[in-house]
N, C-alpha and C positions, 0 to 999 in steps of 0.2 A: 880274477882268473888271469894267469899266465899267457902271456904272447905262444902262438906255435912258431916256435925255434926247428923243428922236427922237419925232417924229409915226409912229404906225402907221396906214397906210395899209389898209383896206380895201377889195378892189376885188369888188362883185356888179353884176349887172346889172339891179337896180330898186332904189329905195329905197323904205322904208315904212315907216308908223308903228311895225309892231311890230317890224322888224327897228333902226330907233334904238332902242325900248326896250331890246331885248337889249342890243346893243354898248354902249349907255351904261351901262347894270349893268355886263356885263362887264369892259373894258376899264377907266372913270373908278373904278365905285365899286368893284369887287374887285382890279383889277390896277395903280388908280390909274395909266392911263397916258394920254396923248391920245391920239385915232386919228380919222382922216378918213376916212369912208364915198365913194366913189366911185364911177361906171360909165364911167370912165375907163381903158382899159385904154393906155393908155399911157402915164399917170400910174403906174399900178399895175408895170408893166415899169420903170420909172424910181427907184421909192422904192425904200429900201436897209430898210425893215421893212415888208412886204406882206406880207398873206395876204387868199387867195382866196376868193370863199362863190361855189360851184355852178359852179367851171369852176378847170383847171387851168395855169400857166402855171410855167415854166420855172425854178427855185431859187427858187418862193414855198410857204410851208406852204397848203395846199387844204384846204378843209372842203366834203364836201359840201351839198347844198342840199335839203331834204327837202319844202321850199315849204311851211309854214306859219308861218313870216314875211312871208310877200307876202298878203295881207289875200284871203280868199276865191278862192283858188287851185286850184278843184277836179282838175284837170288833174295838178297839181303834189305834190296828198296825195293823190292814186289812187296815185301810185309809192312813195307812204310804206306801201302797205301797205293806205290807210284804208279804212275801211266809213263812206262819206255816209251823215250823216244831219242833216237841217236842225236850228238853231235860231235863230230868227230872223237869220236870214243866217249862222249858222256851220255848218261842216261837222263831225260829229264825224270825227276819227278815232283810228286803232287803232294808236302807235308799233310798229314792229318792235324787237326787244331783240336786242342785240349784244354785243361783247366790246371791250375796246379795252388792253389790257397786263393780262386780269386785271379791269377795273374792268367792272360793268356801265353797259349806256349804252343810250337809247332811240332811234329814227330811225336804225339801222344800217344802213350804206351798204356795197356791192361794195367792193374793193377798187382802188387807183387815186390816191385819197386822203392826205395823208398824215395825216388822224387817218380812221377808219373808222367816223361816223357825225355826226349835221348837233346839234354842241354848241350851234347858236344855235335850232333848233327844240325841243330837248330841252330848255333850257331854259325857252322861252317856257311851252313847255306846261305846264311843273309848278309856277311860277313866277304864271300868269296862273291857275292853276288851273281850266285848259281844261278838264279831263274833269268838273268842279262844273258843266258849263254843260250837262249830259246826263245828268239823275241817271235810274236807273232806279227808287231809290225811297230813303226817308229813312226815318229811325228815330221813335222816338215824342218825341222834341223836333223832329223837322222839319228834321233835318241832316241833309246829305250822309257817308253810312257810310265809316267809313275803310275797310270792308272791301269796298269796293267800287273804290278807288283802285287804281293800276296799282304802284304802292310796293310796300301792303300785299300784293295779289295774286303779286307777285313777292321777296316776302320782304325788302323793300329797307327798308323803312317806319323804321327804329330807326337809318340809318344815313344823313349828311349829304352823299347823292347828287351833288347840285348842287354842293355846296363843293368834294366831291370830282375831279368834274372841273375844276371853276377852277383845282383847286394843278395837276393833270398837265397842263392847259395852261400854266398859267404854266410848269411846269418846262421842257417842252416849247419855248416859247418861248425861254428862257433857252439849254436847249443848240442850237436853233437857229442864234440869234442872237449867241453867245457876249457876252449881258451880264448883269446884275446887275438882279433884278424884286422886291427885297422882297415879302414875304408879309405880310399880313395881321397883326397882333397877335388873338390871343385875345382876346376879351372878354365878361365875366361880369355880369350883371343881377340880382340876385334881384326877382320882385316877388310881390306877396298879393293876394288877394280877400279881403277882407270883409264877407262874406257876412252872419254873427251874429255879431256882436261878444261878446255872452255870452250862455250857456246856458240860466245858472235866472236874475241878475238884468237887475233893467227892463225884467220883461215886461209888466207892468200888472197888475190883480187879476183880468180875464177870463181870461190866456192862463195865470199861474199855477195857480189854479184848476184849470183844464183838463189842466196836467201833473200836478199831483198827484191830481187823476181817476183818469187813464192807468196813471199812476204805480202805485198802490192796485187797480188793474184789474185787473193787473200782479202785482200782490205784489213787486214791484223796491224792498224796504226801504232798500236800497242809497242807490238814487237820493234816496228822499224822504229821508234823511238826509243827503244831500251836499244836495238845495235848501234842505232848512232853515239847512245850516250857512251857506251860502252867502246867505240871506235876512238871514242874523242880523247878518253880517258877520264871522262867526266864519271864514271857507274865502275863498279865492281863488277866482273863477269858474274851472270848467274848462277855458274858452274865454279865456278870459284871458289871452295870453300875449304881451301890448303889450310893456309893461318887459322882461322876459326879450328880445326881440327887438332893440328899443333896444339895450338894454346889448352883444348881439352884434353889432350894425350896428358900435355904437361901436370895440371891440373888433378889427375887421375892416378898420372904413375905409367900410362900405359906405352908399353911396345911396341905399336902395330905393324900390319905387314900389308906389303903396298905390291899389286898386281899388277905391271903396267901394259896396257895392251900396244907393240910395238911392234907391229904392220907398216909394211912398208909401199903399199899402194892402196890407196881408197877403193872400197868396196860398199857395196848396202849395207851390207853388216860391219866394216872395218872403219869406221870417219875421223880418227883420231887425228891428229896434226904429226907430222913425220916427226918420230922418235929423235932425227936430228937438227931440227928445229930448232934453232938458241931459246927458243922461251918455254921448250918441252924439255930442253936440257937441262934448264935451270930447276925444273921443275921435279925431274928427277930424283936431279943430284939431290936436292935440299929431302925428297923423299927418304934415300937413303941414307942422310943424316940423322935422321927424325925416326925410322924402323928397317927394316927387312924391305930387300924389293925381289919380287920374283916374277917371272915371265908369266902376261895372259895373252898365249900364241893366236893367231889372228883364225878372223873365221874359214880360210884354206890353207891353215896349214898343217897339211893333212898330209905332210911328206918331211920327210928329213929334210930333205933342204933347205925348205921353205923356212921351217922349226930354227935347222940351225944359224940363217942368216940373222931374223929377229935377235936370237938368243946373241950370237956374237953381237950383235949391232946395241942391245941392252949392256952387255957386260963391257963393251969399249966405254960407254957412257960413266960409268959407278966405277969404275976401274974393279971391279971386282965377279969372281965368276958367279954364273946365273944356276941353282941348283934346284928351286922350288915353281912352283907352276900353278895355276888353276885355268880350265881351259875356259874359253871365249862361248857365250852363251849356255855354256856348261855342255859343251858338246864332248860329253866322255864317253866312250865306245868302246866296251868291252869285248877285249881284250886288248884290241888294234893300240886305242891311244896310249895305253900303258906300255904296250911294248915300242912307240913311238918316244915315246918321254923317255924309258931308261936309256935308247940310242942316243938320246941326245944328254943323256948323264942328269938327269932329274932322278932327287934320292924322294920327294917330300911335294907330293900333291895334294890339292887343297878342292878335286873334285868333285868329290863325293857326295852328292845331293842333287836336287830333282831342281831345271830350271821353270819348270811350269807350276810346282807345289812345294810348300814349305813342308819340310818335316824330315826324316830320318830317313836315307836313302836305304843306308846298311842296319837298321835299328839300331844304333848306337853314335854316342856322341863321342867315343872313346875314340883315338888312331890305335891303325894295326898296319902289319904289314901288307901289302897286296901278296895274296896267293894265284900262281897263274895255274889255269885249271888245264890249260892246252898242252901244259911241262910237265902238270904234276907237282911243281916243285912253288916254295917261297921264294919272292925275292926280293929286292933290296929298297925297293919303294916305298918309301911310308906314305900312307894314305889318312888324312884329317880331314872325317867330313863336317861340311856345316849342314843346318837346320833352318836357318833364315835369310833369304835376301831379297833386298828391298823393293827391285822390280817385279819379284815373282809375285809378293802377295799385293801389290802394288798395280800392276798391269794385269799378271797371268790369274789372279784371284778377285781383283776388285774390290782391295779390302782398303777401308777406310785407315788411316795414320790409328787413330785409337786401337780398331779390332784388332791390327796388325801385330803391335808394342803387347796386347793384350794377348795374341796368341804366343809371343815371342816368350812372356813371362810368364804362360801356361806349360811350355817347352823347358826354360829356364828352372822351374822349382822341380819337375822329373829329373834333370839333371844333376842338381846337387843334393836331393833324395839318396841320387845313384856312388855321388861323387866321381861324375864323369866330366866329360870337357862340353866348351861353348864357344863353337864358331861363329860369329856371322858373315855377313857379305854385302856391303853399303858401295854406295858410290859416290863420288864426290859431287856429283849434279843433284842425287837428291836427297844433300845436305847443304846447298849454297842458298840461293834467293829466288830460282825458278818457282814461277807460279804454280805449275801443279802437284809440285810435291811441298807447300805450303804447311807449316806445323811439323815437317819429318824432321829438321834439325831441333827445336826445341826437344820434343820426345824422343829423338836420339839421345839429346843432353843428359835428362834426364835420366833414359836406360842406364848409361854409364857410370850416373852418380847413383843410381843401385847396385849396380853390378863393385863400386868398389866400394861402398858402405859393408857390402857382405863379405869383402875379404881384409875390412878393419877386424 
């Protein structure tokens, strides 16, 4: 079969800001092909690669139209099922769930069709993270619950949804049209937060102090003899596990990208060692010789200012400006932090995923652009979610090192099923010598010497 060289024609009868968002994900960036949006139907009878949204015509593949790509369509998501309910000019609603070969799928449609539910609304909505715009209520950081999500609710949440219908369309399309649609290559990201660069050193003589207080409070002998040995320079910090990391990047091939949390006054949630710190400096720098470093803005800053002193106080550091981001406990707040991040000129956030559950925030493993639902409009933010990090199923799940690595590479084969992308999200404490994260660095190793076996 012959590659499609050809314009694909799409024929609906309105066009609209968010139905271009879709088809421009779909088609350019997952299926890399062209296609021309139309209410031309005789244009549409004419092309030799049409497909239809919201009406049927004669040897074209038909998608239904479930109307939430036509911008505030309430007429149109009453038949989706929906239950209106305002926010500022949006309506929620409530997809219906369907079947489609076996795969689940949301906005399922009668049959008539010839896929059995509307992939361009299905999309939008997990993608624009429509249902974040009607929380019923948020956790004690003030995020929207994954257990609240229609994923989770539907047991979907650990599985690359969205990717998933792209390849059966693409397939779809292919035996169709009897040609040749390339897939997607897999592709694998590691990146870190660096939260506390070290344990017991460079905390100052107040915060030390203050651990070995706790410490002796405690009776944890343990401890106070790993910060002494560690003060003395007798021990490798526990959190320490820069070098070790380097030398596997090296090993692998890999680029990684390095988040450094750079707060400028201790907080409960903020404990890092000041960003200007000579041995945080150091620590940087050699970061950003070794991969990418982008801003993880502290747990208040939750205002311009606060954003931009960090961000400038990172970029005096690396001599170089600060563009990319992932926020601090994953506290991403739809819409606020996004419009918080493009002020401070963040093109490329690394958000997207649930700090309490591992899995698919947006059902996909792919980047897209953020569409902001409040404008109407796309805009210039690239958004990369990940699917795993270390604390969540660590702390927030209780999951053993095995089950973890084991869900990780449960998540990982849906993926390059799909030929989608693979974030994760580790951090440098629990791949050092701390005691309770014990075995994460060996089976970190590991992961990675799978993860580049597969792109031998």
């Amino acid at each position: 079969m012959e590659y499609l060289m050809d314009i694909v024609v799409v024929y609906a009868s309105y066009q609209s800001p968010r139905l271009t968002y879709v088809l421009d994900w779909l088609f350019r960036e997952r299926l890399q092909l062209t296609y021309q949006l139309t209410t031309s139907e005789e244009e549409a009878i004419n092309a030799p690669y049409c497909i239809t949204y919201g009406s049927i015509l004669p040897g074209k593949i038909a998608i239904p139209d479930a109307g939430l790509t036509a911008k505030n369509s309430i007429t149109s998501l009453q038949s989706a099922d929906a239950g209106i309910h305002r926010n500022k000019g949006l309506e929620e609603c409530h997809p219906k769930v369907g079947d489609w070969n076996g795969l689940p799928v949301l906005f399922a449609h009668a049959d008539g069709y010839t896929i059995p539910f509307d992939i361009c609304s299905a999309i939008f909505y997990l993608i624009s993270r429509y249902e974040e715009y009607f929380p019923e209520n948020t956790d004690r950081h003030g995020r929207y619950p994954a257990t609240d999500s229609i994923l989770y609710k539907q047991g979907w949440l650990t599985r690359p949804l969205v990717d998933q219908w792209v390849e059966a369309f693409r397939q779809l399309l292919e035996t169709t049209w009897k040609v040749t649609i390339p897939k997607h290559v897999f592709t694998f990201q590691p990146t870190y937060d660096i939260d506390m660069a070290y344990s017991h050193a460079y905390k100052g003589i107040k915060r030390i102090v203050g651990a070995y207080i706790r410490a002796l409070l405690k009776g944890d002998v343990k401890q106070i003899s790993e910060r002494t040995q560690v003060l003395k320079k007798k021990a490798i910090d526990p959190y320490d596990s820069f070098l070790w990391l380097r030398q596997l990047h090296e090993q692998y091939g890999y680029k990684p990208i390095y988040f450094i949390l750079s707060a400028l006054r201790t907080t409960p949630f903020d404990k890092n060692i000041h960003p200007k710190h000579p041995a945080m400096v150091r620590v940087i720098k050699q970061l950003a010789r070794e991969g990418e470093v982008g801003i993880h803005p502290s747990y208040f800053a939750t205002h311009y200012d606060e954003m931009a002193k960090e961000q400038n106080t990172l970029k005096q550091i690396i001599a170089q400006p600060i563009h990319i981001s992932r926020q601090h406990y994953i506290r991403l707040m739809i819409p606020t932090t996004y419009h918080l991040l493009m002020d401070n000129e963040i093109t490329q956030d690394y958000s997207m995923g649930y700090g309490s559950h591992i899995g698919f925030r947006a059902g996909t493993g792919s980047s897209f652009l953020w569409y902001d639902l409040l404008k109407e409009s796309v805009t210039p933010i690239r958004t990369h979610p990940f699917c795993f990090m270390d604390t969540t199923a660590h702390f927030d799940m209780s999951m053993s090192v095995t089950d973890a690595f084991t869900s990780l590479d449960a998540m990982v084969a849906g993926l390059q099923e799909c030929g989608s992308s693979l974030h994760t999200v580790f951090h440098n404490f629990s791949l050092g010598t701390d005691q309770q994260w014990l075995g994460w660095n060996n089976a970190y190793a590991a992961f990675l010497a799978r993860m580049a076996n597969h792109h031998r």
